[in-house]
C-alpha positions as CSV (number, residue, x, y, z in Angstrom):
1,X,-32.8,-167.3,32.2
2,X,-31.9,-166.2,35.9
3,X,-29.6,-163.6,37.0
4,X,-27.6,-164.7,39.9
5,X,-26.1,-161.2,42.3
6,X,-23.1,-162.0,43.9
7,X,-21.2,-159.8,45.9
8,X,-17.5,-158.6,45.3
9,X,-15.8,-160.8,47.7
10,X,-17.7,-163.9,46.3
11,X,-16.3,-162.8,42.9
12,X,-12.7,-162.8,43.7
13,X,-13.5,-165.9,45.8
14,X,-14.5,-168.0,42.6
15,X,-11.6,-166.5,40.6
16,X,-9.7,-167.7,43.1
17,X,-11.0,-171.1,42.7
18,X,-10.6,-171.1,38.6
19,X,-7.3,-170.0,39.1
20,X,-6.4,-172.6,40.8
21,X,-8.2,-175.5,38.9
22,X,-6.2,-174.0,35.8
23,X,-2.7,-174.2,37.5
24,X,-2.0,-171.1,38.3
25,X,0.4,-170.5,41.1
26,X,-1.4,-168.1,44.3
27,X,0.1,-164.6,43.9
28,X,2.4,-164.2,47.0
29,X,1.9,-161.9,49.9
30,X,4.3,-158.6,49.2
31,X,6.9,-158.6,51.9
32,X,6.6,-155.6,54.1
33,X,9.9,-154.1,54.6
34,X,10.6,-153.1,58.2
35,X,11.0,-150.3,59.8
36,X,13.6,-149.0,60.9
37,X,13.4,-148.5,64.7
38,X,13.3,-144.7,66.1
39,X,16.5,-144.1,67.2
40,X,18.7,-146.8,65.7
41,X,22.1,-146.1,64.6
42,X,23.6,-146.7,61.5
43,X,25.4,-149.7,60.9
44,X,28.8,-150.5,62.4
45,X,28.5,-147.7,65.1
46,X,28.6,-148.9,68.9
47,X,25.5,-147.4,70.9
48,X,26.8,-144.8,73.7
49,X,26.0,-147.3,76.6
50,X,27.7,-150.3,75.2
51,X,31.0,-148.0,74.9
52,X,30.9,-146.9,78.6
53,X,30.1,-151.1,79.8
54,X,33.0,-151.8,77.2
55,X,35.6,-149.2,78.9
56,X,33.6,-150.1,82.4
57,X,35.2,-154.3,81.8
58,X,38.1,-152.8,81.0
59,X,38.7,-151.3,83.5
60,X,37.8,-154.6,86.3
61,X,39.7,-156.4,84.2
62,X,43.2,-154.8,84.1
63,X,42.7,-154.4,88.2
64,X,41.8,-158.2,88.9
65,X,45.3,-158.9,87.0
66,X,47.0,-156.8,89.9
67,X,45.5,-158.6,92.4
68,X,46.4,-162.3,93.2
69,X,44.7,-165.5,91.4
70,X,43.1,-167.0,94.7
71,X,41.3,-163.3,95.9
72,X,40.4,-163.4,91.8
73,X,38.9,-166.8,92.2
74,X,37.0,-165.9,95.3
75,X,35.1,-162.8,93.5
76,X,34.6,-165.1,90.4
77,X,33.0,-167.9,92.5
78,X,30.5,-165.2,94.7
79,X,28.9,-165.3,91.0
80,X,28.0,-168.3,90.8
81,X,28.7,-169.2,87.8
82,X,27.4,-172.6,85.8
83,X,28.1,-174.1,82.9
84,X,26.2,-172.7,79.5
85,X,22.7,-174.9,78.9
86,X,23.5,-177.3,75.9
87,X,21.6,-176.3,72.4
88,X,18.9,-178.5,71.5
89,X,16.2,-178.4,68.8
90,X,12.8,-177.4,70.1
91,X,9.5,-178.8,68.6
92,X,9.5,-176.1,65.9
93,X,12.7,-177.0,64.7
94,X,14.8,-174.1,66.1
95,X,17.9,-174.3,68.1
96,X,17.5,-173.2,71.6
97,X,19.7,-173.2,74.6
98,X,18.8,-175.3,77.1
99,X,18.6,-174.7,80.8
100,X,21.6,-173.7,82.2
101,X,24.6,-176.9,83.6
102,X,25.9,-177.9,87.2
103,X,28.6,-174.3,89.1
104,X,31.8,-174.3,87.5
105,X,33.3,-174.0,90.9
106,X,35.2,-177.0,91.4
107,X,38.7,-177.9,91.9
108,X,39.0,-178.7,88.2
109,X,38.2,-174.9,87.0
110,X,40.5,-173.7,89.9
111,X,43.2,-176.0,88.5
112,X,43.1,-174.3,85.1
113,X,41.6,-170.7,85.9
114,X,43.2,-167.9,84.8
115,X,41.6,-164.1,84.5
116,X,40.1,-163.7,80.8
117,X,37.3,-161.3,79.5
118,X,34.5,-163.5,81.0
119,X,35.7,-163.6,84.2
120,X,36.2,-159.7,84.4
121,X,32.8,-159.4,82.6
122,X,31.1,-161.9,85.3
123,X,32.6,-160.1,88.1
124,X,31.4,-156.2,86.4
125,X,28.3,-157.7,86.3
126,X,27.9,-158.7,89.9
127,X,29.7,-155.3,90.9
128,X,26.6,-153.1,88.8
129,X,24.1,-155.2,90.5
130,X,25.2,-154.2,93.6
131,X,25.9,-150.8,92.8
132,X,29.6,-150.8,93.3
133,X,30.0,-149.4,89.5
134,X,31.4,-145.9,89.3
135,X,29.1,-143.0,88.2
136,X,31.0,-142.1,85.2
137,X,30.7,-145.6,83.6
138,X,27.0,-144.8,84.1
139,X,24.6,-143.8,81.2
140,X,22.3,-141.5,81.0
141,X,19.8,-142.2,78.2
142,X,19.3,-138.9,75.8
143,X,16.3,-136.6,76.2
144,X,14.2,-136.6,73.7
145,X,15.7,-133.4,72.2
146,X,19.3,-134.9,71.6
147,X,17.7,-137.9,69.9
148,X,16.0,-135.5,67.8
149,X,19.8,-133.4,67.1
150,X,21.4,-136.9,66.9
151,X,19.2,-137.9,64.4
152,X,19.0,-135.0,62.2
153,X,23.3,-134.7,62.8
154,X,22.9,-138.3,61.5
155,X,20.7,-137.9,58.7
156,X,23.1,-135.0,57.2
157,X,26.0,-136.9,57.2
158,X,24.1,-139.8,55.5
159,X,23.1,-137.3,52.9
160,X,27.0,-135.8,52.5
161,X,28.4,-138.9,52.0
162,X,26.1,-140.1,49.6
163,X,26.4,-136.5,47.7
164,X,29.7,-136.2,47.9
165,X,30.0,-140.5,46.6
166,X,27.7,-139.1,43.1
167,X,29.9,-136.2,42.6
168,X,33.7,-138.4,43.1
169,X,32.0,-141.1,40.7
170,X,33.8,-141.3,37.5
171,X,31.4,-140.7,34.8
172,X,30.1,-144.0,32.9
173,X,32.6,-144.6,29.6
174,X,31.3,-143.6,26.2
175,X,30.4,-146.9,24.0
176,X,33.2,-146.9,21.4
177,X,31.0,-147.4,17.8
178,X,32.0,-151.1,16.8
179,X,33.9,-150.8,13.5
180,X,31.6,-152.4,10.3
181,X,32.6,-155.6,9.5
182,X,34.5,-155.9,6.2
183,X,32.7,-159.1,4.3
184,X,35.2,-161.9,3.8
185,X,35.3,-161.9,0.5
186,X,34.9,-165.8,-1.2
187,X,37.3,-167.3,-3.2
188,X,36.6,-167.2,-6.7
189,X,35.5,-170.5,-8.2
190,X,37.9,-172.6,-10.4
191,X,38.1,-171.8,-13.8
192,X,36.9,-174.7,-15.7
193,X,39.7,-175.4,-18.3
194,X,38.2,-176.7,-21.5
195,X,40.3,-180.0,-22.0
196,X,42.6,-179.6,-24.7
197,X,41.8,-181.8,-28.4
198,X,43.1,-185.2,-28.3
199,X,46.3,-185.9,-29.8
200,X,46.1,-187.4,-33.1
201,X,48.0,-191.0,-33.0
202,X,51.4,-190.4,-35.1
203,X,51.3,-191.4,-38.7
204,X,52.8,-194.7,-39.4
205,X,55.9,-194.7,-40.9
206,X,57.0,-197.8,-43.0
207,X,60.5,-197.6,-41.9
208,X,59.3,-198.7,-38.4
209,X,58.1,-201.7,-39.9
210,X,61.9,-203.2,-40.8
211,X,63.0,-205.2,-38.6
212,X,66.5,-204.6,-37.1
213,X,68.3,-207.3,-35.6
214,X,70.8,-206.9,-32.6
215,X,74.0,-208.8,-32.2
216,X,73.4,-210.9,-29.3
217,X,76.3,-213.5,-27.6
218,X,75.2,-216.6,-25.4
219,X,77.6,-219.0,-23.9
220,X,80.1,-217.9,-26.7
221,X,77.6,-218.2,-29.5
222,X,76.9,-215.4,-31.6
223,X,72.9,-215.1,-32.4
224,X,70.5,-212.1,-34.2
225,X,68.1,-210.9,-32.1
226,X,64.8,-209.6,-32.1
227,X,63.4,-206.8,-29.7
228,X,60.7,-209.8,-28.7
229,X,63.7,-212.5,-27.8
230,X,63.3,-214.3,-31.4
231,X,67.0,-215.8,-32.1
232,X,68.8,-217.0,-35.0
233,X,72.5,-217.8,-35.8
234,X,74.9,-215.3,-36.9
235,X,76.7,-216.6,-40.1
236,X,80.3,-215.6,-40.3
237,X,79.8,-212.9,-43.0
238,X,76.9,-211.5,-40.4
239,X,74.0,-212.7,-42.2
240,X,70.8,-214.3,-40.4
241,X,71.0,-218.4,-40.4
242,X,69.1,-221.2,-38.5
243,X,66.6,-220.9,-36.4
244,X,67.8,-221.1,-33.0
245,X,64.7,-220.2,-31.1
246,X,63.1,-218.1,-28.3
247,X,65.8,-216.6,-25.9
248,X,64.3,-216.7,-22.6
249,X,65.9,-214.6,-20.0
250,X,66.9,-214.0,-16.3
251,X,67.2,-216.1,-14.3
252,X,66.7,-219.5,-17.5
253,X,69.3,-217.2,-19.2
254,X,68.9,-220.1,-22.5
255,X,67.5,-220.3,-26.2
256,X,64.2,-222.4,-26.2
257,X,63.8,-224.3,-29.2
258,X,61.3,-225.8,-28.5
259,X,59.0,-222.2,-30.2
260,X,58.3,-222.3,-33.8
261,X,60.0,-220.1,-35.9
262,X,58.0,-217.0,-36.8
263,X,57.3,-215.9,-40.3
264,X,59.3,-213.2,-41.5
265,X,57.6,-210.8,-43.8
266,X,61.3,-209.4,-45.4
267,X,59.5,-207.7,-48.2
């Protein structure tokens, strides 16, 4: 049996490659945070230069309104200014501005020109370049020993405000104990109701066995009847004659003769 060497970065190389035949995803590269550049200010604050160009604009612009539109439009056009390049999508995919358009000097801009922050901020431009600005709009970038006060001034404020937002926090709510839950209690099962002895049928009596017979009148004839329509004629002295036969009822309303008379048991 032979014993292959192989050196450390062969190893990971071929773990690499199993990992890989058995699905697993590469691990991704940690993202390094950047940062933050030496002298930056927090955000939301406006750097000292930017405040002094601001207040510098200001400044051309509320004297060009004083002055009249044509010497306006005559410090505008010494600019030169053109059109903005149109955006486009370079080979990478990203939008870039493309180079810049044809001077916007032309009778149409004069037509509709008016003085607005980019004309004022065109003009302040042109007047820096040439050294026309005044001194105190000028800045003077910090020596390294005010960056270094600025940024501690900076950091200790940072820390304050982040001391004094702990200590104004309202502390976090207790957890009120949940209350146990009383078991619903399950209704109690039916009670099984043994069924009661069956009634005995009533004893017969012999009585019910005589037959009574019910004055019954039809068309003016008197007749006996029976509770199951049998019919005979009623003698004067209200004794039980012929047969006169089965009455049949609503809506034949008549005796039919035609039945048999039943035997009688009169015993």
């Amino acid at each position: 049996m032979r014993t292959i060497t192989i050196t450390e970065e062969q190893y990971q190389a071929l773990q690499a490659v199993f990992a890989q035949a058995a699905g697993a995803k590469p691990s991704k590269a940690e993202k390094v945070k950047k940062e933050k550049r030496t002298g930056s200010l927090p955000k939301g604050v406006t750097p000292p230069h930017l405040i002094k160009w601001n207040s510098y604009v200001d400044s051309v612009e509320a004297s060009l309104k004083e002055l009249p539109l044509d010497d306006v439009w005559e410090q505008w056009a010494a600019t030169n200014p053109v059109k903005p390049g149109k955006m486009a999508v370079d080979a990478d995919g990203k939008k870039v501005r493309g180079p810049p358009g044809p001077s916007r000097v032309t009778d149409e801009e004069r037509a509709k020109f008016k003085v607005i922050r980019q004309v004022a901020m065109a003009i302040a431009k042109s007047r820096k370049a040439a050294g026309e600005m005044p001194a105190e709009f000028e800045h003077t970038p910090m020596s390294d020993e005010e960056k270094a006060a600025a940024k501690a001034t900076r950091a200790a404020t940072v820390a304050a405000s982040s001391g004094s937002d702990s200590e104004s926090a309202a502390p976090p709510k207790e957890k009120k104990p949940r209350k146990p839950r009383t078991p619903k209690a399950k209704p109690a099962a039916p009670e099984v109701v043994a069924p009661l002895p069956a009634t005995p049928p009533p004893e017969e009596n012999d009585d019910e066995d005589c037959m009574e017979f019910a004055e019954f009148t039809l068309k003016g004839k008197k007749y006996l009847k029976l509770d199951g329509g049998e019919c005979w004629v009623r003698n004067a002295d209200g004794s039980r004659g012929k047969w006169a036969g089965l009455y049949r009822g609503h809506p034949v309303d008549k005796l039919d003769a035609s039945v048999p008379e039943p035997a009688l048991d009169e015993n």
